[in-house]
C-alpha positions, 0 to 999 in steps of 0.5 A, spaced: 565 489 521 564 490 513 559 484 513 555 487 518 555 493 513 554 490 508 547 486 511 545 492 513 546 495 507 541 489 504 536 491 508 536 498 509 535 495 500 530 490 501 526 495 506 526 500 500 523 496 495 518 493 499 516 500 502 515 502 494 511 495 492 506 496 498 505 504 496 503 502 489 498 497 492 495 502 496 494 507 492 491 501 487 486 501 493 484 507 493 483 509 486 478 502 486 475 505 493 474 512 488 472 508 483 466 504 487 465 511 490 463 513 484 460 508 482 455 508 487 453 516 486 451 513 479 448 508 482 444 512 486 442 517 481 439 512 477 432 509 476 432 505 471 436 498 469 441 497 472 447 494 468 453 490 471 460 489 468 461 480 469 467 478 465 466 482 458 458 482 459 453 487 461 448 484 465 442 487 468 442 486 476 437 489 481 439 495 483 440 494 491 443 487 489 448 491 486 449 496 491 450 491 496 456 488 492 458 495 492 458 496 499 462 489 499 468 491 495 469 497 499 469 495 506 474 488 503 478 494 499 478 498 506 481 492 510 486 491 505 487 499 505 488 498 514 492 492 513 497 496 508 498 502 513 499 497 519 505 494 514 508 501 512 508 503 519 511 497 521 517 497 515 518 504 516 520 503 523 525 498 521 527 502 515 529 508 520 533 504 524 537 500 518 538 507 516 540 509 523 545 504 524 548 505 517 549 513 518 551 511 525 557 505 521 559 511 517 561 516 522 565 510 526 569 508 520 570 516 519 571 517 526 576 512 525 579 514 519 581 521 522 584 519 529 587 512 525 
């Protein structure tokens, strides 16, 4: 039973780190989704050149060019966002249940303890 305790234990850990990492990657996600927001807002208050970061250059770009690549990045970065929020929903679930089996593994050893 201590074994039984103890995998659950590394799991219901394991879960945890793992629910964090993908929090801190959509949360990456979604500051990159304001960023192309915002950068498309300029973009489309602009009339004049437009200006690309590529690497540590500013290059000139058409500005329908740019905003193609913008409208790009944001569905790939959406996707990513969906695929993080199916993958959370599925490790929650599983956390809930590690947590729920470690809470039921407590109260039998209690019990046990009281009526032993």
């Amino acid at each position: 039973m201590a074994e039984d305790v103890q995998k659950i234990v590394n799991e219901y850990s394991t879960l945890q780190q793992q629910l964090q990492l993908l929090l801190a990657q959509r949360q990456q996600f979604e500051m990159q989704l304001k960023e192309i927001d915002a950068a498309s807002s300029e973009l489309d208050k602009s009339a004049g050149a437009v200006y690309r970061a590529v690497g540590g250059v500013m290059v000139l770009r058409e500005k329908e060019s740019v905003k193609s690549d913008l409208a790009k990045e944001k569905q790939e970065l959406a996707g990513r966002v969906e695929f993080i929020d199916r993958q959370e929903k599925k490790m929650t679930e599983r956390f809930t249940a590690a947590r729920k089996k470690l809470e039921e593994l407590a109260k039998a050893q209690k019990e046990g303890a009281l009526g032993g």
